[in-house]
C-alpha positions in Angstrom: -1.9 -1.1 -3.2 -0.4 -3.7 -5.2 1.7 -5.9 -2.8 5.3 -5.4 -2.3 7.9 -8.2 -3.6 9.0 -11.3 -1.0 12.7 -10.9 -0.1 12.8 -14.2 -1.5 12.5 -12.7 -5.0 15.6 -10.8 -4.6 17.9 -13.7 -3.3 20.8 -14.2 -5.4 22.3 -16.8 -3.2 19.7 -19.2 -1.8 19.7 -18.2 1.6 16.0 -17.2 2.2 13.5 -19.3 3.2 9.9 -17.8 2.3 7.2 -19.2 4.3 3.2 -18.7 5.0 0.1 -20.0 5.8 -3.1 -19.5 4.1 -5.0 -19.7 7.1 -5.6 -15.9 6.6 -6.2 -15.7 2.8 -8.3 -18.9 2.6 -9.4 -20.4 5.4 -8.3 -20.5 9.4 -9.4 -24.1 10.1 -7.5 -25.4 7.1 -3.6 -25.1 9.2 -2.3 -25.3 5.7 1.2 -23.3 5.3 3.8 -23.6 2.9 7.9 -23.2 2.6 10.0 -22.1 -0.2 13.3 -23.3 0.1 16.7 -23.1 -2.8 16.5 -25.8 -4.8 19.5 -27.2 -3.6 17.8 -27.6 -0.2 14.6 -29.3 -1.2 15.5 -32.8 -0.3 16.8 -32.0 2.8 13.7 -29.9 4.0 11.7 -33.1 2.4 13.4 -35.5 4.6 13.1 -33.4 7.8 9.4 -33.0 7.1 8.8 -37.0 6.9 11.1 -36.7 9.8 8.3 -34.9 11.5 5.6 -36.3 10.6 3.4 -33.4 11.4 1.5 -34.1 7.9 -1.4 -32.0 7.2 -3.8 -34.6 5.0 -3.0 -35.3 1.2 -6.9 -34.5 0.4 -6.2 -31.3 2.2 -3.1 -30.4 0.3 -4.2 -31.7 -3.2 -7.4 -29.8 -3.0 -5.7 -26.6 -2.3 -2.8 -26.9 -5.3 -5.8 -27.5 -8.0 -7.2 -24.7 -6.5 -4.0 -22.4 -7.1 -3.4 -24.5 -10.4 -6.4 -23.9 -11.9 -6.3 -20.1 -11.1 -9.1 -19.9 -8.3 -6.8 -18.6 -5.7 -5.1 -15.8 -7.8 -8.8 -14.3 -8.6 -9.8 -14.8 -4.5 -6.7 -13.1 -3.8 -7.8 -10.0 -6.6 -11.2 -10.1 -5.1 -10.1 -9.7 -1.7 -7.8 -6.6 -2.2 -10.5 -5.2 -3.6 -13.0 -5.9 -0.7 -10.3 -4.9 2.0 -9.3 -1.7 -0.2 -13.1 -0.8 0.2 -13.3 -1.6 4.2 -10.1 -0.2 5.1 -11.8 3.1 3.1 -14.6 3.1 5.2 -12.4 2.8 8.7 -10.2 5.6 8.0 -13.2 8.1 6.7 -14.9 7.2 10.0 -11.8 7.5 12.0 -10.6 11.0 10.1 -14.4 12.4 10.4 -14.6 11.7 14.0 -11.5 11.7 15.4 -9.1 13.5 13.2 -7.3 16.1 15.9 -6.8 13.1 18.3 -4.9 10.6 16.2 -3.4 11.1 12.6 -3.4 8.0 10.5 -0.7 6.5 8.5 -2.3 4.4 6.0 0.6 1.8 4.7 0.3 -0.2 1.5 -1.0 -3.7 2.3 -1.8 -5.4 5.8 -4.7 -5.5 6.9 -4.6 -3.0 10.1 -4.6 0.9 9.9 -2.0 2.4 12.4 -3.3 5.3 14.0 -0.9 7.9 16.1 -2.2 9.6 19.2 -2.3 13.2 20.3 -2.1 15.1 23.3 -0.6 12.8 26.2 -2.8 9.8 25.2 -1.6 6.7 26.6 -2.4 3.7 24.1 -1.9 1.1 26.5 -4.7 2.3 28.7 -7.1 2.6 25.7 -6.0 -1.0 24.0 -7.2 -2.2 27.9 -10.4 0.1 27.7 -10.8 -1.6 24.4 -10.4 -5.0 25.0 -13.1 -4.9 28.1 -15.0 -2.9 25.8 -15.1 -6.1 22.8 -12.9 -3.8 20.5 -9.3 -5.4 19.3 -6.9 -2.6 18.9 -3.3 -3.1 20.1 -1.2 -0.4 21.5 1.4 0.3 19.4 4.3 1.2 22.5 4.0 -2.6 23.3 5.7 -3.7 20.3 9.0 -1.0 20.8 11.7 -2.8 23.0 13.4 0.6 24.3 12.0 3.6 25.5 10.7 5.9 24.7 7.7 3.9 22.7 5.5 5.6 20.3 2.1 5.9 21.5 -0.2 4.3 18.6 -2.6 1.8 17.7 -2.8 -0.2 15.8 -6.7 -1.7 14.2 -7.7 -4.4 12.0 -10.1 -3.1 9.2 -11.1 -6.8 7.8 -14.8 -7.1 9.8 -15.4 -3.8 8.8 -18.8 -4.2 6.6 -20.5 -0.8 5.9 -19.9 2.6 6.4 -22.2 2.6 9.6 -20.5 -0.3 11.0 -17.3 2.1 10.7 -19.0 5.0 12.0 -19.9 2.9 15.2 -16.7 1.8 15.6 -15.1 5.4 15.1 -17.8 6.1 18.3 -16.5 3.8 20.3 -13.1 4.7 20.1 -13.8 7.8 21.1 -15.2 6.8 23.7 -12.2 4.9 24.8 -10.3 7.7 24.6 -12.5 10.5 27.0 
């Protein structure tokens, strides 16, 4: 779906700060992020990041504004959506076809993860353990609720997903995790 608007968009009175990285859009290695500050606050952001001197290299930075400037980053970012749109398609069909009375997904615009809830007494943080010995990253949802009682849930990245056999494989060993 088409992304939802920063909170920064809807400040009136210059007190949010909008940051990010585009280690996840772009590229991991290059530990490039940004900060959005009110205008009135530039130079003293400016002056605490010379303060810090935790520079990330001018080549590094210059290369990635022409990049945005010249509109390369806007059409990765379209392409993208697209691609994930596609593999996050495949996941859940393979997920619904093979598991569909033990967890009931709730697919939420953007992210890139698919939440799926658990039925009948499951316990996700067993099955995120199963998981994890087994080479599969899912996270159980409870471990993110500070008070009881937690939801039982987990919670799967979609983003190495590559076909739709890839997905049904995956779909199998989940529900193998969860015998």
């Amino acid at each position: 779906g088409r992304p939802l608007p920063a909170l920064k968009s809807l400040d009136t009175q210059g007190r949010v700060l909008y940051t990010g990285t585009f280690s996840k859009v772009l590229i991991p290695g290059l530990r490039l992020a940004y900060l959005v500050v009110p205008n009135e606050q530039v130079a003293h952001f400016a002056r605490m990041a010379d303060a810090l001197q935790n520079h990330c290299p001018q080549l590094l930075q210059r290369t990635t504004a022409t990049f945005i400037e010249e509109g390369h980053f806007a059409r990765h970012l379209k392409r993208m959506r697209s691609l994930y749109a596609h593999r996050r398609t495949l996941l859940s069909d393979a997920l619904t076809a093979r598991l569909g009375e033990r967890m009931q997904l709730e697919l939420r615009a953007g992210g890139m993860h698919v939440l799926a809830g658990l039925a009948g007494g499951l316990e996700d943080s067993a099955i995120a353990a199963r998981a994890s010995r087994a080479g599969l990253a899912l996270q159980a949802l409870s471990e993110w609720y500070q008070d009881a009682p937690a939801r039982q849930g987990l919670l799967m990245g979609f983003t190495n997903v590559k076909d739709a056999d890839s997905a049904a494989d995956i779909a199998e060993r989940i529900a193998g995790l969860l015998d």
